[in-house]
C-alpha positions as CSV (number, residue, x, y, z in Angstrom):
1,X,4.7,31.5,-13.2
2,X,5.3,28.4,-15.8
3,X,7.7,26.8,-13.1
4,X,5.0,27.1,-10.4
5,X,2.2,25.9,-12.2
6,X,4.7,22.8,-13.3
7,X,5.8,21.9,-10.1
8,X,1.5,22.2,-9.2
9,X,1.1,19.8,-11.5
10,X,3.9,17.0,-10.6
11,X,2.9,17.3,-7.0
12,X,-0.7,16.2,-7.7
13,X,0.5,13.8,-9.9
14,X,2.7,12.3,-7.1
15,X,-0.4,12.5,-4.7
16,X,-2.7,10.5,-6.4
17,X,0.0,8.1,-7.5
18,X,0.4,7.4,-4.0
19,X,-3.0,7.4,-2.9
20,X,-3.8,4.8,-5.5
21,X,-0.7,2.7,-4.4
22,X,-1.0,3.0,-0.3
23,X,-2.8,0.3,1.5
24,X,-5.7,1.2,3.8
25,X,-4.9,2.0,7.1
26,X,-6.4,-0.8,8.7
27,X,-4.3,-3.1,6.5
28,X,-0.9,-1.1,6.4
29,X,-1.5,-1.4,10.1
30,X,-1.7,-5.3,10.1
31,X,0.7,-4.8,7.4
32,X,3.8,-3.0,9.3
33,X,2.9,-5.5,12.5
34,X,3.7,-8.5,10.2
35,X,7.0,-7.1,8.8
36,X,7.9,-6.0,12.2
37,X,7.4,-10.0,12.9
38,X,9.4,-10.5,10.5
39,X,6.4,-12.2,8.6
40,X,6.6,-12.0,4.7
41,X,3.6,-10.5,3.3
42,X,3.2,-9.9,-0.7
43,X,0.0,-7.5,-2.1
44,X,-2.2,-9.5,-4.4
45,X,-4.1,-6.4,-6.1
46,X,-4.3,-2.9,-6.3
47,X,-7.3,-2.8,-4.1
48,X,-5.9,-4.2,-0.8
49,X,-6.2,-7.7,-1.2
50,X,-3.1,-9.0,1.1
51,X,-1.1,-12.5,1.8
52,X,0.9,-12.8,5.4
53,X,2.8,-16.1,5.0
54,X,3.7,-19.0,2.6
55,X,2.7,-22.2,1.9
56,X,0.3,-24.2,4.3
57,X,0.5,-21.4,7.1
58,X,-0.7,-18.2,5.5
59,X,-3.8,-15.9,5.1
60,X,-5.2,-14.0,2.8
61,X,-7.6,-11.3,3.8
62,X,-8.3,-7.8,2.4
63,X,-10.2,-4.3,4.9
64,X,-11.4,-1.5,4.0
């Protein structure tokens, strides 16, 4: 029972670990476009706020 209720634990853990550290879909979808493009792209915060591009030719936008 201990093992169970361990392994309960870690796996929600895990969850909201990712949930907190996945982009939205609307931007993991503009997201995985630009790396397909081979355009570098860096997350500015936690909450979505994305850069495609460096220097004078980038943009910086952030969806919900």
């Amino acid at each position: 029972m201990m093992k169970f209720t361990t392994w309960k634990m870690i796996s929600k853990t895990m969850r909201e670990i990712r949930e907190d550290e996945r982009l939205g879909p609307s931007t993991g979808s503009i997201v995985q476009e630009a790396a397909a493009r081979g355009i570098p792209w860096i997350r500015l915060n936690r909450h979505s706020l994305v850069m495609l591009g460096y220097g004078k030719i980038r943009s910086v936008f952030k969806l919900r």
